[in-house]
C-alpha positions as CSV (number, residue, x, y, z in Angstrom):
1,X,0.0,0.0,0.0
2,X,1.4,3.5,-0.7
3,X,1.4,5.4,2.1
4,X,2.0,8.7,0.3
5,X,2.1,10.5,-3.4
6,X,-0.3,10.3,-5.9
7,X,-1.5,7.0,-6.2
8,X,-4.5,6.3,-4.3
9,X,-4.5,3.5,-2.2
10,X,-6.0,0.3,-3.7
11,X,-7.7,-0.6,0.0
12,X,-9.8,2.8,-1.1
13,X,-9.9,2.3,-4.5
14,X,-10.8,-1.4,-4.9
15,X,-13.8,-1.2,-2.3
16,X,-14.9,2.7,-3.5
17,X,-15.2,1.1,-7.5
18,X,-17.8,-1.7,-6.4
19,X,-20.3,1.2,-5.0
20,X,-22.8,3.5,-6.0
21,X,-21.2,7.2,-6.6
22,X,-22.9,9.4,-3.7
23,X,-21.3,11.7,-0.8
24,X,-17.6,10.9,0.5
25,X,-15.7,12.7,2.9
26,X,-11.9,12.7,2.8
27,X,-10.5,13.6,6.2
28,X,-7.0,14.4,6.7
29,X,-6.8,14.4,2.9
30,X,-3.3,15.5,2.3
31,X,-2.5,16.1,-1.4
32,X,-6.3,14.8,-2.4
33,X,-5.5,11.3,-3.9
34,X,-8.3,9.9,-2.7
35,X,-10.8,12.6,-3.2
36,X,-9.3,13.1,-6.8
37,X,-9.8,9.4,-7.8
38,X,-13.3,9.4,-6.2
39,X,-14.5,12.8,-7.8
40,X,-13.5,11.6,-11.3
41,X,-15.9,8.7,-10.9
42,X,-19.0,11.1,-10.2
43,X,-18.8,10.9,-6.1
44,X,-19.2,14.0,-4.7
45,X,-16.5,14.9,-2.3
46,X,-15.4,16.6,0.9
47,X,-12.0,17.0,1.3
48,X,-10.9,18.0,5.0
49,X,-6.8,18.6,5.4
50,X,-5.1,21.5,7.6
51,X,-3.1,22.2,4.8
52,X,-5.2,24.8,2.1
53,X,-5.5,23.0,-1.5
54,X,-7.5,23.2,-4.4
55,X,-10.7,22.2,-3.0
56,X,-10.4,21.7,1.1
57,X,-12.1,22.5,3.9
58,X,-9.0,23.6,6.4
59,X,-10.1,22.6,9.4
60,X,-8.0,21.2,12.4
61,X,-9.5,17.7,13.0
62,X,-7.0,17.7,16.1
63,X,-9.8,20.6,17.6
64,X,-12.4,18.2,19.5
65,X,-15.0,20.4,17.2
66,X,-17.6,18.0,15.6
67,X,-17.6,18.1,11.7
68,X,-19.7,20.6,10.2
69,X,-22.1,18.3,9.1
70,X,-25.0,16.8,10.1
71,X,-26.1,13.0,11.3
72,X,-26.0,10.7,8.5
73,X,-24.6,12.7,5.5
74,X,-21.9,10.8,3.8
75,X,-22.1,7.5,1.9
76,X,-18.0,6.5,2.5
77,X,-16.3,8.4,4.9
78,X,-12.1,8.0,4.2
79,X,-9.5,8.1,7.4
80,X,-5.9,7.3,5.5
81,X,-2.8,7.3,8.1
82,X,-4.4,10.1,10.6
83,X,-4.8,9.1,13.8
84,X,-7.3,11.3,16.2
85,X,-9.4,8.7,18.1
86,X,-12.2,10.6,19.2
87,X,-12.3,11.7,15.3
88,X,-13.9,8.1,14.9
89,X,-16.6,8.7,16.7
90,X,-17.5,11.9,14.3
91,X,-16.8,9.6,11.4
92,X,-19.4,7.3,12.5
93,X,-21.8,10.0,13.2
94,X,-21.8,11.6,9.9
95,X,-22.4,8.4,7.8
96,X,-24.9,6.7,6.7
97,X,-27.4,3.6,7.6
98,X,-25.7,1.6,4.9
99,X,-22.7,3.5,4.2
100,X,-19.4,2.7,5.2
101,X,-16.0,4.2,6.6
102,X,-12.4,3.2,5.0
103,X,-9.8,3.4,7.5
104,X,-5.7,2.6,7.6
105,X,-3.7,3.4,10.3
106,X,0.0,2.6,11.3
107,X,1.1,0.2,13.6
108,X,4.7,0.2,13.4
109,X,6.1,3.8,12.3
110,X,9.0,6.0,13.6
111,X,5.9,8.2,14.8
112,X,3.6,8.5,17.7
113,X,0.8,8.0,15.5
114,X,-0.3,4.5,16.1
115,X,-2.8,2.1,16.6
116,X,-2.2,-0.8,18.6
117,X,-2.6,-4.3,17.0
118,X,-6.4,-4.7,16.8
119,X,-7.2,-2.0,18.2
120,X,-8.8,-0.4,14.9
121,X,-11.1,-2.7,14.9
122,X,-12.8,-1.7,18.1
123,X,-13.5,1.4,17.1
124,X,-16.1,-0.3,14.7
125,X,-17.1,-3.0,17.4
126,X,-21.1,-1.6,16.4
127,X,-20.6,-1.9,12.9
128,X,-20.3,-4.9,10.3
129,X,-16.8,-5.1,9.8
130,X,-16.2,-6.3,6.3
131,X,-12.4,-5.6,5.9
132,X,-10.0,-6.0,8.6
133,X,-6.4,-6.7,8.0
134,X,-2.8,-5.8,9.8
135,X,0.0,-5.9,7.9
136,X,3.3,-4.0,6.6
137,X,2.7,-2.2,9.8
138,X,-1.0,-1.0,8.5
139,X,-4.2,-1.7,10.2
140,X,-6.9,-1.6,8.0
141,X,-10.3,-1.5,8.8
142,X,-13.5,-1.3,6.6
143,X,-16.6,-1.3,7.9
144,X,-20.3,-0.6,7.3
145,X,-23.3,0.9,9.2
146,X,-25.7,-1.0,10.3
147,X,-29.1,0.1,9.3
């Protein structure tokens, strides 16, 4: 998996292809590789990033302010190597019944950013978890809403 550049990440990419184009929300976005690749197949996208950029919402998901959006809006909601933890609990608020949240976070890194092995997982303990893999130091987690 490529953890940065241009090339979106085929965890995102191979799930996002098999749905239905709708809302998506890209947080900590970085250069938009995500948001790009799902724009350009008719989603419409949120890109969040503190960094301005062609199309994002600066906002600093570090704050502890919600999301500016309401219950339920998005369809996918995208978490690539950021790690906030009470930012999952925003991520589940704003999707769906039905939609589902992406998430990859390290677990080995020469950063404090880390998830503990499984530990990913419980953060979608309510949801049906249909993706859940560790490996190359990358916990990976997708997971759908339960309607």
């Amino acid at each position: 998996m490529e953890v940065s550049g241009v090339t979106p990440s085929p965890l995102v990419t191979e799930f996002a292809a098999a749905l239905n184009p709708g809302r998506a929300l890209d947080l900590a976005c970085g250069a938009g590789r995500h948001a790009r690749w799902l724009a350009e197949r008719g989603w419409e996208v949120t890109a969040i990033d503190r960094t301005p950029g062609p199309g994002v919402l600066v906002m600093d998901l570090e704050s502890g302010a919600p999301l500016p959006f309401p219950p339920e809006w998005f369809d996918l909601v995208l978490i690539i190597h950021f790690l906030h933890r009470p930012l999952f609990a925003e991520a589940k608020r704003v999707t769906r019944r039905g939609g589902h949240v992406i998430a990859a976070i390290h677990t080995e890194a020469k950063h404090r950013f880390l998830v503990a092995p499984g530990e990913l997982r419980t953060f979608f303990a309510d949801w049906t978890i249909v993706h859940d893999r560790e490996h190359g130091g990358v916990a990976e987690t997708i997971a759908t809403k339960r309607d």
